[in-house]
C-alpha positions in Angstrom: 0.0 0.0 0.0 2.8 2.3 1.2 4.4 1.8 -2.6 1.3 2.9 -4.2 1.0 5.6 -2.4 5.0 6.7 -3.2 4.2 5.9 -7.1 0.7 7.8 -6.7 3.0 10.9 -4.8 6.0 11.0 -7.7 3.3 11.0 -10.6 0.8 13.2 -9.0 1.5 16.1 -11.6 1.1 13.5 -14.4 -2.2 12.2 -13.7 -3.2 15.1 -12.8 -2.6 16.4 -16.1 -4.1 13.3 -17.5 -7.3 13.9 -15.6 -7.1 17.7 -16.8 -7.0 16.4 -21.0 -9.3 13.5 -20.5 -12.1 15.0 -18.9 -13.1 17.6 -21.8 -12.4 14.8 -24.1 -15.2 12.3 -22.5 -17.9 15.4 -21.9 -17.3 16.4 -25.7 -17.6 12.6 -26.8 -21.0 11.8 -24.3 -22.3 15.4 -26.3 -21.4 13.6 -29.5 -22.8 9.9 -29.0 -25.8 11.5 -27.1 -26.5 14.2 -30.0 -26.6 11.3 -32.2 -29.0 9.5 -30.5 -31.5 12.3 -30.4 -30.8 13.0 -33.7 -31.7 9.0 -34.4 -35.0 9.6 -32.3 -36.2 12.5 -34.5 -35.7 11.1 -37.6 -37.4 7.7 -36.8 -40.4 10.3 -35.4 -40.5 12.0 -38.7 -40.5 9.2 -40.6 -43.2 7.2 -38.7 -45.5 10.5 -38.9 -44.4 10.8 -43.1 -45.4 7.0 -42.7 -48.4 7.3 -41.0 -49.7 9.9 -43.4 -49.1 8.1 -46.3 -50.8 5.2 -44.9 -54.1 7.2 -44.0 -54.1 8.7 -47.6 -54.0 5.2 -48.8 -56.6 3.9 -46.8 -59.2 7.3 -48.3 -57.6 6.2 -52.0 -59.1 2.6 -50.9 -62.3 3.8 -49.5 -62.5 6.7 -52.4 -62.2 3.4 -55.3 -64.6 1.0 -53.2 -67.1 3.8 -53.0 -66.4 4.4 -56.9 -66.9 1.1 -58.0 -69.7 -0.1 -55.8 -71.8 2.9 -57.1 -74.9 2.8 -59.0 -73.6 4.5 -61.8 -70.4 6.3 -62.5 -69.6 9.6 -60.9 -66.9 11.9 -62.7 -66.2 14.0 -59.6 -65.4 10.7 -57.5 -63.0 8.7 -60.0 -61.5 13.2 -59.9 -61.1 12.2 -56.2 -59.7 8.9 -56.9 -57.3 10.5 -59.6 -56.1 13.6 -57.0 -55.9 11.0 -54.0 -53.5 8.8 -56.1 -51.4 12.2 -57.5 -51.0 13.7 -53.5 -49.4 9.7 -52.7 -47.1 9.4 -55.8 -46.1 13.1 -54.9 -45.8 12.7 -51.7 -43.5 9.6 -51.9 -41.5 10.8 -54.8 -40.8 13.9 -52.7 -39.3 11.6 -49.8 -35.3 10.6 -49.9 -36.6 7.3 -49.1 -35.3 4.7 -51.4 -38.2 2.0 -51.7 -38.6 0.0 -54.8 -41.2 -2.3 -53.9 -43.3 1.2 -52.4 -43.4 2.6 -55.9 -44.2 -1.1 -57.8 -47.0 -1.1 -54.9 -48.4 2.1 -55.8 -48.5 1.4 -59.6 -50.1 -2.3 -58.9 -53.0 -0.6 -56.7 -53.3 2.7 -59.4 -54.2 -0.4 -61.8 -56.1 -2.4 -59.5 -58.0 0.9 -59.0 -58.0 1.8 -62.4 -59.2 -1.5 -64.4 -61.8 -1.9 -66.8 -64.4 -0.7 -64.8 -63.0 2.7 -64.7 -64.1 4.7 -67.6 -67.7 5.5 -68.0 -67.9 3.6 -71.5 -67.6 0.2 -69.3 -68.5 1.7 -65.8 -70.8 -1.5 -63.9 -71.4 -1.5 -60.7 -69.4 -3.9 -58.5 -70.2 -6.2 -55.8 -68.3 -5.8 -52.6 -67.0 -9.5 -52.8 -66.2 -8.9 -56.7 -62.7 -9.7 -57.6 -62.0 -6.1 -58.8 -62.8 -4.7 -55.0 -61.1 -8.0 -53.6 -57.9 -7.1 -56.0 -57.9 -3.1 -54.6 -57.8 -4.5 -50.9 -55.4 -6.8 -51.7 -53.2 -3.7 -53.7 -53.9 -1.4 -50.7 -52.8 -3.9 -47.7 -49.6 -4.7 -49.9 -48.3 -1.2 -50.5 -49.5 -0.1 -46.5 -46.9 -3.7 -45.8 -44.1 -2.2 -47.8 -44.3 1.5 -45.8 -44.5 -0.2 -43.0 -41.1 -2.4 -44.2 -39.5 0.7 -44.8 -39.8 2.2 -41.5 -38.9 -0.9 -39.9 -36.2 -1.0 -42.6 -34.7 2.2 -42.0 -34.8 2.3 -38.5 -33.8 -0.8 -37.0 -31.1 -1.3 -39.0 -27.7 -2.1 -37.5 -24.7 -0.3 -38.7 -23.4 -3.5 -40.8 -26.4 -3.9 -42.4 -26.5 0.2 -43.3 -23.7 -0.1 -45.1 -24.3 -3.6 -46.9 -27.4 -1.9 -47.9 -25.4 1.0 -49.2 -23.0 -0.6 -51.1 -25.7 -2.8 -52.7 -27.3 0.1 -54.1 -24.2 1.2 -55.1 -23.6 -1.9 -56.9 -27.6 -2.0 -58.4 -26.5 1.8 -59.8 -23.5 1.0 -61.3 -25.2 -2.0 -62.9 -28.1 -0.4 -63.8 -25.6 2.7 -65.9 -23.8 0.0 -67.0 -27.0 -1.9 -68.7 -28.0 1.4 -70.2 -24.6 2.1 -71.8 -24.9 -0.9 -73.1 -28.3 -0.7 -74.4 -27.6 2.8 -75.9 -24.7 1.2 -77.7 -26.7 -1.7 -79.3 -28.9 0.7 -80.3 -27.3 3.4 -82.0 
């Protein structure tokens, strides 16, 4: 005990010192790691309320169609609705820096389930609610809700390996995407 305190007496200055240059250095790296976390929290927030928006709007694009297409007769100002409740979604997603692929493929499949046959008033007839045409839009509707819903959970719970596997894969998907149209514009010309 007696030589600890001896070393502890002849060194005093130097961990002293130590203690002096470390303790800024751990205050200004718990700022850092706990700025990042709140940072984290605020983007997962704004993205689940982005999320929850676009879910709602597809739910009244669902409701707007079913409506539509269970009518008696066709209504110009409702398959307008449909038309402008489709447009804000597209817009709203395309406005995002979310990269989701299988978002956008869902939003085309349910503007086509929406958008069949049955949509122009030459073939407008009205549609049972167990028809495969309103079965087909609720299908469309719960598929593209499932892939916001994947992208949240996507996004936000990934760990820091799988952020950047999932950023060099896109990086490889671009390069082979360029690399196809080169190619294509090549053959073609």
């Amino acid at each position: 005990m007696s030589e600890i305190l001896k070393h502890i007496h002849q060194h005093h200055i130097e961990y002293r010192l130590i203690g002096t240059f470390l303790t800024p250095i751990l205050v200004v790296a718990g700022w850092v790691i706990v700025n990042n976390q709140n940072n984290k929290r605020e983007d997962r927030k704004e993205l689940r309320k982005f999320i929850d928006d676009l879910v709602s709007k597809v739910e009244e694009l669902e409701k707007l169609s079913i409506e539509f297409h269970t009518n008696k007769k066709y209504i110009e100002s409702n398959a307008s609705s449909i038309l402008s409740q489709y447009s804000k979604i597209t817009a709203q997603l395309g406005r995002s820096r979310l990269d989701c692929i299988n978002c956008y493929d869902s939003a085309i499949k349910l503007h086509e389930s929406i958008s069949e046959d049955n949509f122009s008033s030459n073939n407008f007839k009205k549609q049972n609610h167990n028809s495969e045409l309103i079965n087909n839009i609720l299908t469309q509707s719960s598929i593209f809700i499932d892939a916001l819903e994947s992208l949240f959970y996507n996004t936000t719970r990934l760990t820091l390996a799988q952020r950047i596997a999932k950023s060099l894969s896109r990086q490889t998907q671009n390069k082979l995407f360029i690399s196809v149209f080169c190619i294509s514009l090549f053959i073609f010309l």
